[in-house]
N, C-alpha and C positions, 0 to 999 in steps of 0.2 A: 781679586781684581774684578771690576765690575763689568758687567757687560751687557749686551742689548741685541735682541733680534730683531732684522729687516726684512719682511718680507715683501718683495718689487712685486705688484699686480695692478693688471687693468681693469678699471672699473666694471666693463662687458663681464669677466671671467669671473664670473659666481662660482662656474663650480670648481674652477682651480684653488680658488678664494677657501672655499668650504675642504678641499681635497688636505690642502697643508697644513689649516685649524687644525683639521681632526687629528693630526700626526705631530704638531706641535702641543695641543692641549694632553695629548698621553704619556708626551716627556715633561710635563708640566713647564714650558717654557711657553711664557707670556710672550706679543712679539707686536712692533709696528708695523704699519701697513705701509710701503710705500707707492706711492698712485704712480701705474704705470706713466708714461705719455705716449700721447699720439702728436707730433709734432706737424700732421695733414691738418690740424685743426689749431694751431699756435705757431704760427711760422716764425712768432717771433723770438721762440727758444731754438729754434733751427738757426736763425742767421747770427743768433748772439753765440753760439757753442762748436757750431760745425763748419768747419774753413775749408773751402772749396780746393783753397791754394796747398795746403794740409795736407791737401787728400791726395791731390796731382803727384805734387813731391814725396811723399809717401806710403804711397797704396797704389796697389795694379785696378781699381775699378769704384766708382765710384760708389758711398754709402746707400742702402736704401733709407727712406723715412721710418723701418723699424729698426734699423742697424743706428738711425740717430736718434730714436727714441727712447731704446734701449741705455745707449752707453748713457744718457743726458738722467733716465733714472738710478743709474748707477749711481751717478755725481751725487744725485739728491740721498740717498743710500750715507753716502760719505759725510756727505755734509748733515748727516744727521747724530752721526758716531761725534764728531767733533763738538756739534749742538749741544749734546746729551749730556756731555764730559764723560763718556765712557772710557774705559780703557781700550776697549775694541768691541769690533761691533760681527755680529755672524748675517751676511747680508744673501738672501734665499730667492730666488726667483721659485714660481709658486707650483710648480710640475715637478718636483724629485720627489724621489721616494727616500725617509730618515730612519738610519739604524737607530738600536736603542744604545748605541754604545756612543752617539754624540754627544750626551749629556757627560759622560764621561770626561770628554776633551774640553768640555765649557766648565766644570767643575774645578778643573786641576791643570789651568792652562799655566797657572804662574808657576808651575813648575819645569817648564819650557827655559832651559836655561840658555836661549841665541836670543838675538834679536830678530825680530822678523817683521815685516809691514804687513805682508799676505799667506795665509797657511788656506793650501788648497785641497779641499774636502771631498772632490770627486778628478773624475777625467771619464773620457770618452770610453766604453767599454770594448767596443772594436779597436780601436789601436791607440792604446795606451802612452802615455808620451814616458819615452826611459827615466827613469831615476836612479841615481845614490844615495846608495842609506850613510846616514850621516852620524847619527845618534837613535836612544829609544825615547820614548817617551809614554811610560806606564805600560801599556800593551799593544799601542804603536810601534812603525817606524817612525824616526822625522828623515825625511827624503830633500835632495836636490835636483835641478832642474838644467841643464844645459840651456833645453826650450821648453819653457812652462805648460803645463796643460792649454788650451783658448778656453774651454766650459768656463763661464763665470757664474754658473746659475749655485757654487756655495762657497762664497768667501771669507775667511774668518779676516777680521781689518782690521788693526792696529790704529790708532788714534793717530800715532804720527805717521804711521801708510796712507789715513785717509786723508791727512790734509797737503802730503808731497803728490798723491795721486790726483786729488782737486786741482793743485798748483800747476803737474805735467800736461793734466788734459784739458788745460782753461785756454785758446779752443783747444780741438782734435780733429782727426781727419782720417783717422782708422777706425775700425771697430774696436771697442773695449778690450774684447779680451786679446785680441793682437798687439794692442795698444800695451799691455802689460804685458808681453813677453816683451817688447823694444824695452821697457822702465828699467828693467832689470841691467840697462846697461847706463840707468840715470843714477844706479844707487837704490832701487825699488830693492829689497830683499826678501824672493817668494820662495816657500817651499811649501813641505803637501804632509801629511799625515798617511801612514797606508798602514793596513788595510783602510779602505776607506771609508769613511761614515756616511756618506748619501753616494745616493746613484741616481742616473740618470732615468727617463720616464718618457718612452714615445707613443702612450696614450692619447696624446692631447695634441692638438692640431698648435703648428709653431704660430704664437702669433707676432714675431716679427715678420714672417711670410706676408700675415693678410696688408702689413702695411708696404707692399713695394717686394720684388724679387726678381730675379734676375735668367726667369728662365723662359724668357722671349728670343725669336730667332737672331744673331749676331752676324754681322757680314763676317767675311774670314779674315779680312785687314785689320778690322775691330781685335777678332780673337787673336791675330798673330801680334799684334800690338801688346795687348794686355799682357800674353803670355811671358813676352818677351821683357817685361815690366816686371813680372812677379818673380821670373827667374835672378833679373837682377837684385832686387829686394832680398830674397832667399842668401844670394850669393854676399852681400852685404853684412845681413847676418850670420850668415856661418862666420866670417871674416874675424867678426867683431868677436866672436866667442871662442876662435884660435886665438885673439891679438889677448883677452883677459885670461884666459889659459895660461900665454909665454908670460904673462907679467905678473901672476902667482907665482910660477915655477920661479922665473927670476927673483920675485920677492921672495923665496922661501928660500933658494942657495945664499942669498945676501945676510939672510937673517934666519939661518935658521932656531 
């Protein structure tokens, strides 16, 4: 199976730039560069991508400019797997650290025998999102996800993950990777690989931070609003993921 690396970076970050080369050219994987954005300086991929109305109905608080510059080079990420004709594509934001046993899983993916659109290559180290091991895969598990990891910084993409996931988020109004925990109830189908092959890296200053962040003071009407927003959202999701639980179960007494 063919395949391609993406590595998402902003033109400023040399030395994130230099940091992932060096750790990409020792696994001998060649890789493209995808050009961050800063959408403070292109408003016009902000008003074509990102729906205000999206966001209301959707999300307890509205995007920063790096939370929509972000997912917008996501899309670009996607829409290059598809360009490529790749089979799938390993899409990398530029600050993780790569075991040597990732080549491994890019060697012998075709032996992966589900279908999958997103196989997820890290998660957060402090609190890990649960999983069920599902199957092996060489000296993996393959895992599932109730609720997926949010880290999108290593996504392995699937060709036809990356043009259902262009398709769900042409616009959007959440953040990416929250955006792909909802898909999952579109028919998105994400699972993770563990032990896992990168890990996270808080060496480097966030730069979705420098574009926009939200830790300015908030009136309390503001924060009980929101709250009261998020919980609902939360409560939603949980919903949705007892309602496809009874309808497995069902499906599976009917047919066993």
């Amino acid at each position: 199976m063919a395949f391609q690396v993406y590595v998402i970076n902003m033109s400023s970050s040399v030395e994130r730039l230099e940091f992932i080369s060096n750790q990409l050219n020792y696994l001998k994987l060649p890789f493209k560069r995808i050009p961050g954005i800063d959408v403070t300086v292109n408003e016009d991929l902000k008003k074509k991508y990102y729906s205000k109305k999206l966001n209301s109905q959707k999300y307890h608080i509205p995007l920063t400019d790096g939370e929509i510059g972000c997912y917008i080079a996501q899309r670009n990420a996607w829409k290059e797997i598809i360009k490529d004709g790749v089979d799938y594509g390993l899409v990398l934001e530029d600050d993780i650290f790569l075991k040597n046993d990732l080549k491994l899983i890019l060697d012998n993916i075709e032996d992966l025998k589900i279908q999958w659109h997103i196989l997820k290559l890290t998660d957060l180290k402090e609190s890990p999102r649960k999983a069920m091991e599902i199957g092996n895969f060489n000296k993996f598990k393959l895992v599932s996800y109730l609720k997926p990891p949010t880290l999108s910084c290593a996504d392995l993409v699937s060709k036809e993950g990356a043009a259902r996931l262009l398709d769900l988020s042409n616009p959007f109004g959440r953040p990416v990777d929250v955006d792909k925990q909802w898909f999952i109830f579109e028919g998105i189908k994400i699972y993770g690989l563990k032990p896992y092959s990168v890990e996270t890296n808080d060496e480097f200053e966030s730069v979705i931070d420098n574009f926009g962040n939200r830790r300015e003071k908030l009136n309390i009407n503001f924060k009980i609003k929101r709250e009261l927003k998020r919980l609902k959202q939360s409560s939603i999701y949980k919903f949705k993921i007892l309602f496809r639980k009874l309808k497995n179960l069902f499906r599976y007494k009917i047919h066993p």
